[in-house]
C-alpha positions in Angstrom: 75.8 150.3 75.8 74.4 153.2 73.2 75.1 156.5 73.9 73.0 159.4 72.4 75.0 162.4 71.5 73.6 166.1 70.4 76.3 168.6 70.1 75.9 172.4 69.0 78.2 175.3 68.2 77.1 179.3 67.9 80.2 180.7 66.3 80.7 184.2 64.4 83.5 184.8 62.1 84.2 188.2 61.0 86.1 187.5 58.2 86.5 184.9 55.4 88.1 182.3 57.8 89.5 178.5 57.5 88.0 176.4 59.9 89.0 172.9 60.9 86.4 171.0 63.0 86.3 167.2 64.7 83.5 167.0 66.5 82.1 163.4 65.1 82.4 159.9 66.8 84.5 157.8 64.8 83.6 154.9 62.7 86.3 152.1 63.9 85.6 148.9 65.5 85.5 149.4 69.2 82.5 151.7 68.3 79.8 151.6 65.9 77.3 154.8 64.7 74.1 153.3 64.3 72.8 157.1 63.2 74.6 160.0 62.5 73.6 163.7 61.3 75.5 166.8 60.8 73.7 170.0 60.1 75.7 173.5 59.4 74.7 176.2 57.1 75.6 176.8 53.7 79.8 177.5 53.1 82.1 178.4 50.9 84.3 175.0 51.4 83.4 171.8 53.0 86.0 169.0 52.9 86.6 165.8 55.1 90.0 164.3 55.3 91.7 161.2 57.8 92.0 162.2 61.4 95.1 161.2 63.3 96.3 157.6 63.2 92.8 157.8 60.3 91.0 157.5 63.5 87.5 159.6 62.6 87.1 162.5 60.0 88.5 165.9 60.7 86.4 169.1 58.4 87.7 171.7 56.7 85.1 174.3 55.9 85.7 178.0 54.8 83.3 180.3 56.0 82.4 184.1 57.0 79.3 185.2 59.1 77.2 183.0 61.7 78.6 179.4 62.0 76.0 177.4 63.3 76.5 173.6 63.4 74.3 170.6 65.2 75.8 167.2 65.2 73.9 164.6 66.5 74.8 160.5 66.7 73.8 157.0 68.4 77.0 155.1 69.1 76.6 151.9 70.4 80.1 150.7 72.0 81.8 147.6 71.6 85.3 148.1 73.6 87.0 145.2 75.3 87.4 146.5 78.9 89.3 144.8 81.4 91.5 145.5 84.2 94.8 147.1 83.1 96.3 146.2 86.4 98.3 143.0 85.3 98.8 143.9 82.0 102.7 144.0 80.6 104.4 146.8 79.1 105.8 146.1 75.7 109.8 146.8 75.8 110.0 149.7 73.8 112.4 147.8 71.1 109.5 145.7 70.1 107.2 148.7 69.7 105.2 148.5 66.5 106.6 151.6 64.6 103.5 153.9 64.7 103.1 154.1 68.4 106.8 155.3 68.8 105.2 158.9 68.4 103.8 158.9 71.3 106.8 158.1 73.7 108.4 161.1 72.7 107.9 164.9 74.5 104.7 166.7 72.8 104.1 170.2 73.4 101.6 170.0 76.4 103.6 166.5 77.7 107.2 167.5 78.7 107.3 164.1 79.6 111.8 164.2 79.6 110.9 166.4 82.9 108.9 163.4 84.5 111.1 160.3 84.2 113.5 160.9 87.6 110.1 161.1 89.2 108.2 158.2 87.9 111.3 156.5 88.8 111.7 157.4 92.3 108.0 157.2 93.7 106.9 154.5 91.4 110.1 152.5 90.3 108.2 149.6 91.7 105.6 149.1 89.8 105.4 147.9 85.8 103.2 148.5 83.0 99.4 148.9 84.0 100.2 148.7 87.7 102.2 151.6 86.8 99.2 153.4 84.8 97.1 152.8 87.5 98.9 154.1 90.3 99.5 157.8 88.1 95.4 157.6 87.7 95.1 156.9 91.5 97.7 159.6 92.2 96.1 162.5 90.3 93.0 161.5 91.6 94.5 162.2 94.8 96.3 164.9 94.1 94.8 167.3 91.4 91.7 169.0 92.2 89.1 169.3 89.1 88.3 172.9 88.8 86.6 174.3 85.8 88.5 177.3 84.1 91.5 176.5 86.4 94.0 176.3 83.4 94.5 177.9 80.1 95.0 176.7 75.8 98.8 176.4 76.8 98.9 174.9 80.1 101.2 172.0 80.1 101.7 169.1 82.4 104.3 170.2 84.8 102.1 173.3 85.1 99.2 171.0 86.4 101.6 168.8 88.2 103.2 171.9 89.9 99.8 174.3 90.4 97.9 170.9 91.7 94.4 171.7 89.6 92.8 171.8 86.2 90.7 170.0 83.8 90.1 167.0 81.8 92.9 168.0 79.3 95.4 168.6 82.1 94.2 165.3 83.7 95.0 163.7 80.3 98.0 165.5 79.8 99.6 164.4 83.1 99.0 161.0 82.8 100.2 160.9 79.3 103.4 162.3 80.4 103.9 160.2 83.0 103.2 157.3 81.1 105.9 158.5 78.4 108.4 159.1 81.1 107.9 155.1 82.0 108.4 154.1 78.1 104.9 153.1 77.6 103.3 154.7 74.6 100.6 157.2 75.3 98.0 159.7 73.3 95.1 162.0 73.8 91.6 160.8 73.1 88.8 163.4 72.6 85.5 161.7 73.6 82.2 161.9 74.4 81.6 160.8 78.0 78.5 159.5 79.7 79.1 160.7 83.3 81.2 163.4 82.6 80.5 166.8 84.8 79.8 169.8 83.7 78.7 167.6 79.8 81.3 168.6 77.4 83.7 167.9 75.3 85.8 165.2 77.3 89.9 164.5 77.4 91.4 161.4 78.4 94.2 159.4 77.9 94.7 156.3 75.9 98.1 153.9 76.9 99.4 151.0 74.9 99.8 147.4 76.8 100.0 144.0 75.9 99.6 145.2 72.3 96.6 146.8 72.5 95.6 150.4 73.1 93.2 150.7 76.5 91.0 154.2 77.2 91.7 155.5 80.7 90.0 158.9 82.6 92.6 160.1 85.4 89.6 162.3 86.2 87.4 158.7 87.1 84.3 160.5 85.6 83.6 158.0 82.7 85.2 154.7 81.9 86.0 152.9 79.1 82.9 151.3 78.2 80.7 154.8 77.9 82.6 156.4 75.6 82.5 157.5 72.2 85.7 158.3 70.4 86.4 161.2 68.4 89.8 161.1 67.8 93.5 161.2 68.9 96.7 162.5 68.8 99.9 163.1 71.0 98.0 165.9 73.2 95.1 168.4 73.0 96.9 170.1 69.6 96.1 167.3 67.6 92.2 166.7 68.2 90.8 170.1 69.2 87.1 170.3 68.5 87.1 173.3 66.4 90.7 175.3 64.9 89.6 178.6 63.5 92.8 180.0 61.4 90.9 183.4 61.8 89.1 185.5 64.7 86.4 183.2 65.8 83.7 184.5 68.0 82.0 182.1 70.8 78.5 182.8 70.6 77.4 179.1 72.2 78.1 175.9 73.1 76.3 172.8 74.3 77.3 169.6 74.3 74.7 166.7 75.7 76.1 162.7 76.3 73.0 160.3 77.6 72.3 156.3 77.6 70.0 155.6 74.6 
């Protein structure tokens, strides 16, 4: 499948301001850009450095004024999707080293607070039964409301309050994951499906040695998605970090089959 992406930000910044966007889909296997363009006006500092795990490009620019920038991209995907259901967890003693990160607490995923739970109501079940069973449950259970949460709502706020939005659906399936030893991050994507279009959150678990895309919020799926990046929650891949007042003039963000 090839997704056609068009992305653009309206942003003021009163003063000289550092500004740290990821906004582009990555260039890594699963995924590959056939054609990509970036437009933004003329700044005082443009830089790209490594995303997270060097998963995509993360852009420092330094700017003051009218921040106007248009990113648009074809992605065709190539992502092995299958059924998680009967896939193992890997004992967390043979872990390869650079997903231990993410079975430990991360500021939105208090996931020390979830493993009594996990244990109790789904003790049963073992690696992506388990996963599944947290994505059927939050389906269930945690309504999808648009401007329901906040930049520091964390998992047990979702869990507790019982609505939110992609990031908390990511967020509490991450946690629960991380309270069941399996290795979890956040993956900011572009999703074909996803409603209202816009930036979209979900979560990405590691079985059987490999690292599978899941939505808790069952808008998109694995195989019409775009990556942008990861991290252990919504911290690490924001689209846009302004270290400075930033002013939201617009946004629009637009995901469609080629």
């Amino acid at each position: 499948m090839q997704l056609s992406i068009r992305t653009e930000l309206d942003y003021f910044f009163p003063d000289p301001c550092d500004i740290l966007l990821e906004l582009e889909a990555a260039v890594i296997p699963e995924q590959a850009v056939l054609q990509a363009q970036l437009a933004l006006p003329a700044v005082e500092h443009f830089a790209r450095v490594p995303g997270h795990d060097t998963i995509g490009d993360r852009i420092w620019l330094r700017h003051q004024g009218q921040l106007q920038v248009t990113y648009t991209g074809l992605v065709e995907i190539n992502r092995f999707v299958d059924d998680i259901a009967p896939l193992a967890a890997v004992p967390p003693h043979q872990l390869p080293g650079e997903t231990v990160q993410y079975l430990l607490p991360s500021r939105y995923c208090p996931s020390y607070e979830f493993q009594s739970l996990v244990n109790d109501d789904f003790g049963r079940l073992e690696g992506g039964a388990r996963i599944n069973a947290f994505r059927q449950w939050i389906g269930q259970h945690i309504a999808y409301i648009p401007g329901s949460s906040g930049s520091e709502t964390s998992a047990m706020e979702t869990y507790v309050g019982r609505r939110g939005v992609c990031r908390d659906f990511a967020h509490l399936l991450i946690t629960m994951a991380r309270a069941s030893a399996i290795p979890a991050r956040f993956a900011s994507v572009y999703g074909l499906g996803v409603t209202p279009q816009d930036f979209h959150a979900v979560a990405e678990v590691f079985l059987a040695g490999c690292w599978y895309l899941v939505d808790a919020t069952g808008m998109s799926s694995a195989d019409r998605m775009a990556k942008i990046g990861v991290g252990r929650d919504a911290a690490d891949v924001s689209f846009l970090t302004s270290y400075g007042t930033a002013i939201l003039n617009r946004q629009q963000v637009s995901v469609s089959e080629a």
